[in-house]
C-alpha positions in Angstrom: 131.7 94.9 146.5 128.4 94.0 145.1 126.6 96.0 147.8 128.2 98.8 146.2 127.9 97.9 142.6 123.9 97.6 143.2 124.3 101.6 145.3 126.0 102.5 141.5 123.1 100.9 139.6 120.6 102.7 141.8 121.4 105.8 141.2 122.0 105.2 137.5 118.3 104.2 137.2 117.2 107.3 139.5 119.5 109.7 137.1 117.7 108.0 133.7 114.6 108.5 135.2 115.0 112.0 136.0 116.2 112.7 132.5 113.9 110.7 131.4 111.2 113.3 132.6 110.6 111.2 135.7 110.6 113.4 139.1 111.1 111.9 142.5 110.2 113.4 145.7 109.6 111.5 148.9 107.4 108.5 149.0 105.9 109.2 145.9 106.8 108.8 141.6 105.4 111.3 139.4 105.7 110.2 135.7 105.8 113.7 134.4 106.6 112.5 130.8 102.7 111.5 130.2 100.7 114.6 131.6 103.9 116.6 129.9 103.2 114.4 126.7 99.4 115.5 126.5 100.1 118.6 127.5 102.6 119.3 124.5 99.7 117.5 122.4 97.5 120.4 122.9 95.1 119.0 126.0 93.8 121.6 127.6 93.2 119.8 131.2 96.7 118.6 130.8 98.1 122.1 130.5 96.0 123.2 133.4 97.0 120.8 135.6 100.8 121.6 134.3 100.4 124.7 135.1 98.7 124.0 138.4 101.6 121.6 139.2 103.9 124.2 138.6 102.0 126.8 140.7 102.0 124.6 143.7 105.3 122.7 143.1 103.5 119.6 143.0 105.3 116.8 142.0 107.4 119.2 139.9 109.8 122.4 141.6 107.8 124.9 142.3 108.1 127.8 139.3 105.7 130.4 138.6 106.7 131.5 134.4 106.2 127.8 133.7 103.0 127.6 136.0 101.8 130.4 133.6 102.9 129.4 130.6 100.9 126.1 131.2 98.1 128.0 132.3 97.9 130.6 129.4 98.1 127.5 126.8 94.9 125.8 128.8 93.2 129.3 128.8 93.6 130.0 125.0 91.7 126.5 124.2 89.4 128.0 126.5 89.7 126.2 129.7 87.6 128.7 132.0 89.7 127.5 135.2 93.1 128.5 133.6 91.1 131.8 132.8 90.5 132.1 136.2 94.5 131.2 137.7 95.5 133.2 135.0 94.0 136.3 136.1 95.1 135.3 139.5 98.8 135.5 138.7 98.3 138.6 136.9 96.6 140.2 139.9 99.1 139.0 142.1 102.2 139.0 140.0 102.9 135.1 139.6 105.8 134.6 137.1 104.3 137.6 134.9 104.1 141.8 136.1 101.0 142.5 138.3 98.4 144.0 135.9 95.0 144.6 137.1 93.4 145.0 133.6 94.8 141.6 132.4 93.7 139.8 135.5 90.1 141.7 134.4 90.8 140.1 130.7 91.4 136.8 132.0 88.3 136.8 134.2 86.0 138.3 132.1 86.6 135.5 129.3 86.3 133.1 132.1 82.5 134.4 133.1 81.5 134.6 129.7 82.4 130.6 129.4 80.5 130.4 132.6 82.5 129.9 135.1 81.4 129.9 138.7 84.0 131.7 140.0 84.0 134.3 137.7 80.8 134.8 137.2 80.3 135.3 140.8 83.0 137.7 141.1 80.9 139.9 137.8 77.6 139.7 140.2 75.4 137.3 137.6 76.6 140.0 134.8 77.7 136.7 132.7 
């Protein structure tokens, strides 16, 4: 009976953590809660990397409307990476409509910061 009583506990704890914010996935514990915490605080590489996480389904499910919600936070404080993934999934139609001219809006902003990427992709314009 104790076998069992300690299978009961176990899962209670797993439950509270997931409702806790804590995800689980195979042979690794992603504490969520902080990176969600800073990224609800208005931390532009913690919204990026949200939004990343959610792109890729990294230690979160995979969803494309919160990967760009994430990503559009981090690229209004004027995170020049976001910029860049944000045109992306306009382009391609992650989570929002496909929409050439925002994916244009998105990059540009992102060369004018100086981005590598996008300045590469406006031939030195930026």
């Amino acid at each position: 009976m104790s076998g069992m009583r300690n299978v009961c506990i176990g899962r209670g704890v797993i439950i509270g953590l997931v409702l806790c914010g804590v995800v689980l996935f195979p042979g690794r514990l992603h504490a969520a809660g902080t990176l969600l915490e800073r990224a609800e605080r208005g931390d532009p590489k913690a919204q990026f990397r949200m939004g990343m996480d959610y792109l890729n389904g990294r230690d979160v499910p995979r969803d494309s409307k919160k990967a760009v919600y994430w990503l559009r936070k981090s690229a209004l404080r004027g995170n020049s990476w976001a910029q860049v993934w944000l045109g992306l999934a306009y382009r391609n139609g992650w989570g929002v409509p496909k929409d050439e001219t925002k994916a244009m809006k998105w990059w540009r902003k992102a060369a004018e910061a100086g981005n590598p990427w996008a300045r590469d992709r406006f031939n030195g314009e930026y």
